[in-house]
Structures are given as C-alpha cells and as structure tokens.
Chimera marker file (.cmm) of the C-alpha trace (Angstrom):
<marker_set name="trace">
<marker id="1" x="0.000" y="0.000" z="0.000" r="1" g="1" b="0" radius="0.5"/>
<marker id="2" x="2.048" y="2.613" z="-1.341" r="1" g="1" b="0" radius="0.5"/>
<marker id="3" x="-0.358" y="5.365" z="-0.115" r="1" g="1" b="0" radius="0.5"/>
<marker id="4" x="1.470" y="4.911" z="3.509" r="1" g="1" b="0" radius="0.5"/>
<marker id="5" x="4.319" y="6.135" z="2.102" r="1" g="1" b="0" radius="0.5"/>
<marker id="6" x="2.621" y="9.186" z="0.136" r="1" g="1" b="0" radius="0.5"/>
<marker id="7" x="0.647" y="10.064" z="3.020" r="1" g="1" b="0" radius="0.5"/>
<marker id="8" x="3.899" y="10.052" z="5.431" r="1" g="1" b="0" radius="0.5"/>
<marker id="9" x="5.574" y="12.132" z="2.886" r="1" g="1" b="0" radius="0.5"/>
<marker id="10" x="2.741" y="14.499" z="2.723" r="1" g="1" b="0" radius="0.5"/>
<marker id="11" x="2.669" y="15.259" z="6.562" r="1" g="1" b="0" radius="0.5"/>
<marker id="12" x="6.394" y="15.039" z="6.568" r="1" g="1" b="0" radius="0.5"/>
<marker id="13" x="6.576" y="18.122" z="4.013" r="1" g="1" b="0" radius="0.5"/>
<marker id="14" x="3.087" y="19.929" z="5.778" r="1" g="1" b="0" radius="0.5"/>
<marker id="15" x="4.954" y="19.791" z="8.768" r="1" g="1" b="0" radius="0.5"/>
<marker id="16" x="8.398" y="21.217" z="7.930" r="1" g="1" b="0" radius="0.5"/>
<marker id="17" x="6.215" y="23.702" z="5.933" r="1" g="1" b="0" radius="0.5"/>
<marker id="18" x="4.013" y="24.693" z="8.724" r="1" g="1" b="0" radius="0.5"/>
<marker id="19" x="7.121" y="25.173" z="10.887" r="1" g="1" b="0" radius="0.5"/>
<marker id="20" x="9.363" y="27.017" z="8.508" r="1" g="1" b="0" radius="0.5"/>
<marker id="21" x="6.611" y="29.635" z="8.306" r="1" g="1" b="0" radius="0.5"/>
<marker id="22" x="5.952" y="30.148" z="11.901" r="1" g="1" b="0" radius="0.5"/>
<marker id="23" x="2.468" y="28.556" z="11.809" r="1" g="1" b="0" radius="0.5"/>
<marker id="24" x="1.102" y="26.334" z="14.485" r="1" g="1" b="0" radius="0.5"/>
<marker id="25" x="-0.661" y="23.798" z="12.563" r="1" g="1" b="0" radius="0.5"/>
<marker id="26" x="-1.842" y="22.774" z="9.364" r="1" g="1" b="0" radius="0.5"/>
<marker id="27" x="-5.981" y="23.636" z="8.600" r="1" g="1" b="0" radius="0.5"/>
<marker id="28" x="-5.850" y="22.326" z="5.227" r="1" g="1" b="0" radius="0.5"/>
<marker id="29" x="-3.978" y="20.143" z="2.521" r="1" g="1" b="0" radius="0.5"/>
<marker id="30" x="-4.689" y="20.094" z="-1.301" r="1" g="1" b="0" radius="0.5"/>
<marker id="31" x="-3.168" y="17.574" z="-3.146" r="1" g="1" b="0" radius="0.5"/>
<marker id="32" x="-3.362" y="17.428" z="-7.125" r="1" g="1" b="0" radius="0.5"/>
<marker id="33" x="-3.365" y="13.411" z="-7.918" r="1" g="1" b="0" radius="0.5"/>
<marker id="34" x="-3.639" y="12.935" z="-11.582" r="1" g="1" b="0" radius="0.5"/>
<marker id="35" x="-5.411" y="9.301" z="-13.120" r="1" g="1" b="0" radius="0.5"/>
<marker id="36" x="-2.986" y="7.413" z="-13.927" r="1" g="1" b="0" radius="0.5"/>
<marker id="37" x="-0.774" y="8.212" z="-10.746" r="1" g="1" b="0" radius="0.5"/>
<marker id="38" x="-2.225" y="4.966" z="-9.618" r="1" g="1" b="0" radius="0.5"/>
<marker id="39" x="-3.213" y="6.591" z="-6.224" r="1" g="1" b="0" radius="0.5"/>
<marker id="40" x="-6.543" y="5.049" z="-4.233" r="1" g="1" b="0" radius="0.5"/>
<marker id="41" x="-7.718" y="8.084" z="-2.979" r="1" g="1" b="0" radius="0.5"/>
<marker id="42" x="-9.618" y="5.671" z="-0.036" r="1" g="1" b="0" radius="0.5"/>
<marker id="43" x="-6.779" y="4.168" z="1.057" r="1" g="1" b="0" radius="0.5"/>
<marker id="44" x="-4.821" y="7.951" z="0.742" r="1" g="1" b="0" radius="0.5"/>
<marker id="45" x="-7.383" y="9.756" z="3.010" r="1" g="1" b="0" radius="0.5"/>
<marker id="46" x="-7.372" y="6.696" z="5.490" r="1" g="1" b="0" radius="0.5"/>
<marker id="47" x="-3.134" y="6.442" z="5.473" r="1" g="1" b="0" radius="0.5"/>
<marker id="48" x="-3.399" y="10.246" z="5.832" r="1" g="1" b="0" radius="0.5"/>
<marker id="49" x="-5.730" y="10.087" z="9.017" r="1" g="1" b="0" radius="0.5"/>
<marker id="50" x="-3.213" y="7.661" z="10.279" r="1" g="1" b="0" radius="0.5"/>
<marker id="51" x="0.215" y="9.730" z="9.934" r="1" g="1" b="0" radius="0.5"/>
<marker id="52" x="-1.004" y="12.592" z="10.897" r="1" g="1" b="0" radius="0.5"/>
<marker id="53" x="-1.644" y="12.675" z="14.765" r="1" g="1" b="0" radius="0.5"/>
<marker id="54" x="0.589" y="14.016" z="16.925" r="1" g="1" b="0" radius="0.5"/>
<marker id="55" x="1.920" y="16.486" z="14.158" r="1" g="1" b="0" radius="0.5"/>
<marker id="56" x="0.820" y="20.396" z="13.535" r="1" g="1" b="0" radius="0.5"/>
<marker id="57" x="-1.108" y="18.318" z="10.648" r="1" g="1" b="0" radius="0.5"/>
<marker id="58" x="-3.372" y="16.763" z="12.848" r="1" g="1" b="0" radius="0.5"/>
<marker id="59" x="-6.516" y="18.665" z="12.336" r="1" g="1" b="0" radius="0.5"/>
<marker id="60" x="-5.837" y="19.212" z="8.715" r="1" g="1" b="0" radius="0.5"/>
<marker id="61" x="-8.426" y="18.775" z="5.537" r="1" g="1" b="0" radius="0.5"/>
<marker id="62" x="-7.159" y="16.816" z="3.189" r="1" g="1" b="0" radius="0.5"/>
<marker id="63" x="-8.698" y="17.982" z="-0.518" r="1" g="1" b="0" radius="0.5"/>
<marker id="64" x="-7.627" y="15.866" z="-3.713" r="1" g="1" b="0" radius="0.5"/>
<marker id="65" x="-7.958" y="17.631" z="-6.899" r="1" g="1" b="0" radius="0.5"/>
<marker id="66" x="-8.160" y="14.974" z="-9.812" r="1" g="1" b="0" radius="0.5"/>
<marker id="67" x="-6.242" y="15.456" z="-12.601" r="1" g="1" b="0" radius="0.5"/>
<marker id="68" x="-7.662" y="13.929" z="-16.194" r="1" g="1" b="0" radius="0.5"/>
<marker id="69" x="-5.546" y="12.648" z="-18.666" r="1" g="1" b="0" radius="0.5"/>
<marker id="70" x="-4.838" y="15.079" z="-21.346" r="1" g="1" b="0" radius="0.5"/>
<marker id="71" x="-3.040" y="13.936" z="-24.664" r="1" g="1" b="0" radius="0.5"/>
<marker id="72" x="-1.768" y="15.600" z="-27.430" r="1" g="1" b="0" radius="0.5"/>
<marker id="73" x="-3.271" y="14.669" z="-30.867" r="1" g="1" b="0" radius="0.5"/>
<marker id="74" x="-0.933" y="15.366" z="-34.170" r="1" g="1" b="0" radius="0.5"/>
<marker id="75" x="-3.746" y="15.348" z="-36.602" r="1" g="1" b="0" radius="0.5"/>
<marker id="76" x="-5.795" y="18.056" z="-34.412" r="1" g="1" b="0" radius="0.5"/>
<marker id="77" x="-2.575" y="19.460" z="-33.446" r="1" g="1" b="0" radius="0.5"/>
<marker id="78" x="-4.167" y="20.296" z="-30.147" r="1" g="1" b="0" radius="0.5"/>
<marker id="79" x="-4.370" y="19.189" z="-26.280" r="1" g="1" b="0" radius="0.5"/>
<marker id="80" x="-7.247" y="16.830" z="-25.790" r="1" g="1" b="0" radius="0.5"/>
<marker id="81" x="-8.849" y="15.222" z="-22.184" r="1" g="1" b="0" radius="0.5"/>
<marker id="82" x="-9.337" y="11.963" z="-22.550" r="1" g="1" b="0" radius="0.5"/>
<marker id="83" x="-13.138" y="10.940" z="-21.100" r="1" g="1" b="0" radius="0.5"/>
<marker id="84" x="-11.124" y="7.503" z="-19.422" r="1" g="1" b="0" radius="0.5"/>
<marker id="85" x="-8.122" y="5.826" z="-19.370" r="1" g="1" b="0" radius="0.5"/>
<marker id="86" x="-8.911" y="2.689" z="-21.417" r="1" g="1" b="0" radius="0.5"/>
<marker id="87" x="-8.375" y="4.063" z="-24.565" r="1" g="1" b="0" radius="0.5"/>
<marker id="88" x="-5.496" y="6.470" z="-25.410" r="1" g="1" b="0" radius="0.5"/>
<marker id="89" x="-6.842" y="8.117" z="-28.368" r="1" g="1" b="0" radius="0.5"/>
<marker id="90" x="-8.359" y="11.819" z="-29.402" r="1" g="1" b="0" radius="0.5"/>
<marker id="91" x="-12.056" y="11.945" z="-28.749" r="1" g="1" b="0" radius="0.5"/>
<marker id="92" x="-12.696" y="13.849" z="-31.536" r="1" g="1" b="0" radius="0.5"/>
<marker id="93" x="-10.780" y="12.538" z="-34.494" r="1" g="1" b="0" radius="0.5"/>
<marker id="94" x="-9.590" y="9.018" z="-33.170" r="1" g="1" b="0" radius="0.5"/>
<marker id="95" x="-5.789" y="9.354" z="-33.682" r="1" g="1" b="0" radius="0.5"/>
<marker id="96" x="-3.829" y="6.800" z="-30.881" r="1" g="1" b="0" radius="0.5"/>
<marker id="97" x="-1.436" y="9.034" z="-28.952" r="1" g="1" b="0" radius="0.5"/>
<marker id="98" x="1.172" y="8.826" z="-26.072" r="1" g="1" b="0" radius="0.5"/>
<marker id="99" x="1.927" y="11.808" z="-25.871" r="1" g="1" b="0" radius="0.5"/>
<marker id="100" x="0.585" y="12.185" z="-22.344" r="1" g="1" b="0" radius="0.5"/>
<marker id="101" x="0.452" y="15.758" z="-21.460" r="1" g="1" b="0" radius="0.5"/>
<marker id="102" x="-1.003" y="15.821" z="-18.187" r="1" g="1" b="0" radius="0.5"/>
<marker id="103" x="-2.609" y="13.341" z="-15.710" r="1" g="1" b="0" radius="0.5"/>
<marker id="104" x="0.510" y="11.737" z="-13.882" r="1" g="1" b="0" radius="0.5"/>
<marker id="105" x="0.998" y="14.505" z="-11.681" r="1" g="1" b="0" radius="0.5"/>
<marker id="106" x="0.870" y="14.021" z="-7.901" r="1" g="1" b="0" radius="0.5"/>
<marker id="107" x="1.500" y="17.491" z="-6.384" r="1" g="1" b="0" radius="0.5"/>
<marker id="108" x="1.493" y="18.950" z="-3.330" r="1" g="1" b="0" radius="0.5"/>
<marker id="109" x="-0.585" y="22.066" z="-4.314" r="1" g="1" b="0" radius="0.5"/>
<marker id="110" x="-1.127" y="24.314" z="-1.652" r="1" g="1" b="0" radius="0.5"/>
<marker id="111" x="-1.328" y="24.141" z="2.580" r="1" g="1" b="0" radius="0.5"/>
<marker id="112" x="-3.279" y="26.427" z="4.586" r="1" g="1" b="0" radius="0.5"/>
<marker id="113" x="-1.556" y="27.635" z="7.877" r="1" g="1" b="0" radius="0.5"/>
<marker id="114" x="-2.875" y="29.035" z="11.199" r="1" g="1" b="0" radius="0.5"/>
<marker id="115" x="-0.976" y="30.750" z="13.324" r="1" g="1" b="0" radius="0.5"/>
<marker id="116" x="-1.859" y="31.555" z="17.083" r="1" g="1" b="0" radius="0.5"/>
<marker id="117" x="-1.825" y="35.279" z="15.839" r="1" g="1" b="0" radius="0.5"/>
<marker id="118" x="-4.623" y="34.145" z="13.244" r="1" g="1" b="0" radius="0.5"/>
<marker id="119" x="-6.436" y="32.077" z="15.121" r="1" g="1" b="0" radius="0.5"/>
<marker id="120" x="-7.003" y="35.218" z="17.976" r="1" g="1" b="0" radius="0.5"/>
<marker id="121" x="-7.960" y="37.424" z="15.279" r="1" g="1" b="0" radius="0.5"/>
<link id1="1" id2="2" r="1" g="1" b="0" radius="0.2"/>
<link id1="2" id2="3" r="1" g="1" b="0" radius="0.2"/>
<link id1="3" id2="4" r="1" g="1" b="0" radius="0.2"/>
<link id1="4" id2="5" r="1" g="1" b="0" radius="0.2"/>
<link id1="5" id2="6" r="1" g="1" b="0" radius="0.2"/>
<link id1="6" id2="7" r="1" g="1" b="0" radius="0.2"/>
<link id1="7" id2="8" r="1" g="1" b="0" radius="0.2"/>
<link id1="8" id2="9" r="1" g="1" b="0" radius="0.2"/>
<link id1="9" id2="10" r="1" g="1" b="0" radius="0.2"/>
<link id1="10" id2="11" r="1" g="1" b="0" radius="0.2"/>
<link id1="11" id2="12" r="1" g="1" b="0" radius="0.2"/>
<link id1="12" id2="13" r="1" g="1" b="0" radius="0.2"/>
<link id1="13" id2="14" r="1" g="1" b="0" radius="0.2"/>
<link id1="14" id2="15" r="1" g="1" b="0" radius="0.2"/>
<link id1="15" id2="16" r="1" g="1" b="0" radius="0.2"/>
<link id1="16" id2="17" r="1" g="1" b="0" radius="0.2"/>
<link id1="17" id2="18" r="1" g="1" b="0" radius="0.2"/>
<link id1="18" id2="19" r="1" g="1" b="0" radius="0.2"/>
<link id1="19" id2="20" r="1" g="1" b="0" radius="0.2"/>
<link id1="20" id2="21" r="1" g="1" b="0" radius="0.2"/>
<link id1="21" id2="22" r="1" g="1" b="0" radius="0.2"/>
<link id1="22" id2="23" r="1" g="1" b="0" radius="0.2"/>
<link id1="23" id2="24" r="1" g="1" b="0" radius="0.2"/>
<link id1="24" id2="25" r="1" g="1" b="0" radius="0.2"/>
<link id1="25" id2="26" r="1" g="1" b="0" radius="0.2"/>
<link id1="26" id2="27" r="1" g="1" b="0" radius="0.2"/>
<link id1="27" id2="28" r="1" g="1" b="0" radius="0.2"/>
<link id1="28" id2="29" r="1" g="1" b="0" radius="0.2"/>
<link id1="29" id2="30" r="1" g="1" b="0" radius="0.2"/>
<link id1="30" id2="31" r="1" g="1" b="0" radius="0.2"/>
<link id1="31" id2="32" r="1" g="1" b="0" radius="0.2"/>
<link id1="32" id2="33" r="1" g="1" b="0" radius="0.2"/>
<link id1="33" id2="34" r="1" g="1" b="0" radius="0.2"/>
<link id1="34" id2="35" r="1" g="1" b="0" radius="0.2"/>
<link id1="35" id2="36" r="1" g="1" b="0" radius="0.2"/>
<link id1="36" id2="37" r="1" g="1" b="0" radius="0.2"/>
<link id1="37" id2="38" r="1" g="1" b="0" radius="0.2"/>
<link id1="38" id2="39" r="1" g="1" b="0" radius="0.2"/>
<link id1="39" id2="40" r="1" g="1" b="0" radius="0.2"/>
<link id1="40" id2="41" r="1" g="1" b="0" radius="0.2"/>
<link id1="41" id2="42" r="1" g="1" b="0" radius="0.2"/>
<link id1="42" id2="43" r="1" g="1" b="0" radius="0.2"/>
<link id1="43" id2="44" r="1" g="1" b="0" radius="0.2"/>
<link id1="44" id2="45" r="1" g="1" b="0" radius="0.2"/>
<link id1="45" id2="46" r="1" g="1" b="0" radius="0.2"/>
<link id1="46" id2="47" r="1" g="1" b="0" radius="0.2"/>
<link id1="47" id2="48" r="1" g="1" b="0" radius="0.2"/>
<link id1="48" id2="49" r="1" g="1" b="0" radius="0.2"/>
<link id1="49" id2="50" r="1" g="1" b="0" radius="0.2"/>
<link id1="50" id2="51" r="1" g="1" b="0" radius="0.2"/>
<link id1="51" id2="52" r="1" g="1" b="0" radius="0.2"/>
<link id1="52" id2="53" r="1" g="1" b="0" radius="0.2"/>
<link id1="53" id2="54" r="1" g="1" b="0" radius="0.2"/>
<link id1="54" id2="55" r="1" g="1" b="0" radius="0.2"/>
<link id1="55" id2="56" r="1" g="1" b="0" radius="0.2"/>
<link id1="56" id2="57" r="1" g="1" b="0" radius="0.2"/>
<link id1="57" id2="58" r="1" g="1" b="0" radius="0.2"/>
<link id1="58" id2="59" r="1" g="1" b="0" radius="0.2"/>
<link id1="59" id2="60" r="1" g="1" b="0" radius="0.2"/>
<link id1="60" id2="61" r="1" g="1" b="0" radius="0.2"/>
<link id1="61" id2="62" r="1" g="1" b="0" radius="0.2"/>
<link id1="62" id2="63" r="1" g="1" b="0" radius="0.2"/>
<link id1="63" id2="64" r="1" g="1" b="0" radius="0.2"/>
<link id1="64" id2="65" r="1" g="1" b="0" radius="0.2"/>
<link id1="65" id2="66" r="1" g="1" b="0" radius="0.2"/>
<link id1="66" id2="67" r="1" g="1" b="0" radius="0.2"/>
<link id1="67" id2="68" r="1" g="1" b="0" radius="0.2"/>
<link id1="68" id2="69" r="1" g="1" b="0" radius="0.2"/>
<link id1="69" id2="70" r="1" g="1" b="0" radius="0.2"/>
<link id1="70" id2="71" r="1" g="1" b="0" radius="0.2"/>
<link id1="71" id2="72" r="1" g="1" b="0" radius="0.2"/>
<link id1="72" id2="73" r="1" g="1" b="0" radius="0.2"/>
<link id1="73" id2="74" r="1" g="1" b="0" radius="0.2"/>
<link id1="74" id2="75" r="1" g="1" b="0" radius="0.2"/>
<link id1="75" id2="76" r="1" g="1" b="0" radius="0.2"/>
<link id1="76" id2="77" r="1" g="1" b="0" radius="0.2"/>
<link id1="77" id2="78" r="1" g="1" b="0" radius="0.2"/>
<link id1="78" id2="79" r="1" g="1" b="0" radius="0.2"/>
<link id1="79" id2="80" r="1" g="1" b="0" radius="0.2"/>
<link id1="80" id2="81" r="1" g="1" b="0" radius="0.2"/>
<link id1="81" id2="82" r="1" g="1" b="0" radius="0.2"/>
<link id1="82" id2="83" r="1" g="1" b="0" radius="0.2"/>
<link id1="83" id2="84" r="1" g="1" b="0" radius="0.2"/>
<link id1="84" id2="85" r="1" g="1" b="0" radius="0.2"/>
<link id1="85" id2="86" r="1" g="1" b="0" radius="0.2"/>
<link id1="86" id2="87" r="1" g="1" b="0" radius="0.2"/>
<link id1="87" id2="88" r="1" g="1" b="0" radius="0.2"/>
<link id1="88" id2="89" r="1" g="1" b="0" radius="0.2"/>
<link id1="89" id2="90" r="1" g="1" b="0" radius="0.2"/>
<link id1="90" id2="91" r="1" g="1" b="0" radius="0.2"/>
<link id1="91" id2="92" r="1" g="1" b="0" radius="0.2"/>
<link id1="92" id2="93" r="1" g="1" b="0" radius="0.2"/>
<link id1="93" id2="94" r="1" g="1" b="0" radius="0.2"/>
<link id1="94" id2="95" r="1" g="1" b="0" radius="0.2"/>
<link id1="95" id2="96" r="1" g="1" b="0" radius="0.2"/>
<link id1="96" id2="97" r="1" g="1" b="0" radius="0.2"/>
<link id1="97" id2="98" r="1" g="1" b="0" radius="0.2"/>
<link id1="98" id2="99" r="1" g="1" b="0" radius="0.2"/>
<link id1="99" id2="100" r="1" g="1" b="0" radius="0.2"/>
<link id1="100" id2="101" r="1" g="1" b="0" radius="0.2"/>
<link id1="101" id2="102" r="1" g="1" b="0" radius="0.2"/>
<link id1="102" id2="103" r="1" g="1" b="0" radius="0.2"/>
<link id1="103" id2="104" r="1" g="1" b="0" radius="0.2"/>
<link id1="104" id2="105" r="1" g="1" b="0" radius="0.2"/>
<link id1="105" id2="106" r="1" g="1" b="0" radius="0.2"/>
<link id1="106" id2="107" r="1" g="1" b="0" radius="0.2"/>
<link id1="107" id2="108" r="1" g="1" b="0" radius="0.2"/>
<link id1="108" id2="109" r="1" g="1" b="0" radius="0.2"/>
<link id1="109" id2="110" r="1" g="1" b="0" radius="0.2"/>
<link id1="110" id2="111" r="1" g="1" b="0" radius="0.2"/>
<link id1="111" id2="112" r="1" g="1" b="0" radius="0.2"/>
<link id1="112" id2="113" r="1" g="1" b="0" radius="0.2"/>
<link id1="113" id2="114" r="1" g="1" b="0" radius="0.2"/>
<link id1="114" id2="115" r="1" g="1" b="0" radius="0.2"/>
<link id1="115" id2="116" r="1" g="1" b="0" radius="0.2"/>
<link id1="116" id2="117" r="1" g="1" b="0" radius="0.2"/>
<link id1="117" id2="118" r="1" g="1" b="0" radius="0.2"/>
<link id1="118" id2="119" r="1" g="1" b="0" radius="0.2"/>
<link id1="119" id2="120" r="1" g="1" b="0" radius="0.2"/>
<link id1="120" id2="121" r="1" g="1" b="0" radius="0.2"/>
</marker_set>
C-alpha cells in the first residue's frame, strides 16, 4: 500500500512547511493526484488520518484535486482530455497518442496555515 508512504511524505513536508513559516498547525492540505498516478484516494485519506496525529497536521483537511488525462493529438494538433483511461486516443478525431500531457501529476498544491496570531484574530 504505497499510499502509507505518500501520506507520510505528505505530513512530513506539511509539517516542515508549517514550521518554517511560523504557523502552528496545518488547517488544510490540497493535493493534485492525476489518473494514472495509480493513487486510491480511499486508502490515501485513510493512510493520511493515520500519519497525521501528533503532528501540527493533525486537524488538517485533506482535498484531492483529480487530474484527467490530457493527450496531445498530431492530426488536431491540439491538447485533448481523454473521457477515461482505457483508450489512449483523441475523442474527436480518433488518432492513438502517447503523448501524455497531463494526468501523472501528484503534487502537493497548496497548505493552509494558522498561526496563534490568526487564530485570535
């Protein structure tokens, strides 16, 4: 369950984030996970729940933004999504590509930080 590891990492770089800019804990996490990083966003959001207590993360909300696969097509000679991942061709003219252009990503995207300063206000 490779999601352990992700979710570790996650908190791991929330944490040295969180500290780095003074904050006292971590209020939100949004991750960018694209389809065919072959992430289980289930097992992800449990693994995260796990890794997280006892660190400034604890009471963060973990958001996933899903990435689609996006291909380029030669004969459009454009950037198409793809409406799955079954079938690696352009949805509107049919040309095969590999030319995978976006949907592998798995990003840390943005964190949302409290500070005690903040949380007073």
């Amino acid at each position: 369950m490779h999601e352990l590891s992700i979710a570790s990492r996650v908190v791991e770089l929330a944490t040295e984030h969180c500290r780095a800019a003074a904050g006292d804990r971590v209020t939100a996490v949004t991750l960018r996970i694209g389809r065919l990083a072959c992430v289980h966003q289930e097992a992800l959001r449990f693994s995260f729940d796990i890794v997280r207590a006892g660190t400034p993360v604890e009471a963060a909300v973990l958001h996933v933004v899903e990435v689609p696969v996006t291909v380029w097509c030669p004969t459009c000679a454009v950037e198409r999504t793809l409406p799955g991942i079954q079938h690696f061709a352009c949805p509107v003219c049919g040309t095969p590509s590999g030319d995978i252009r976006a949907g592998q990503e798995l990003d840390l995207d943005s964190l949302e930080l409290e500070t005690t300063e903040t949380a007073s206000s």
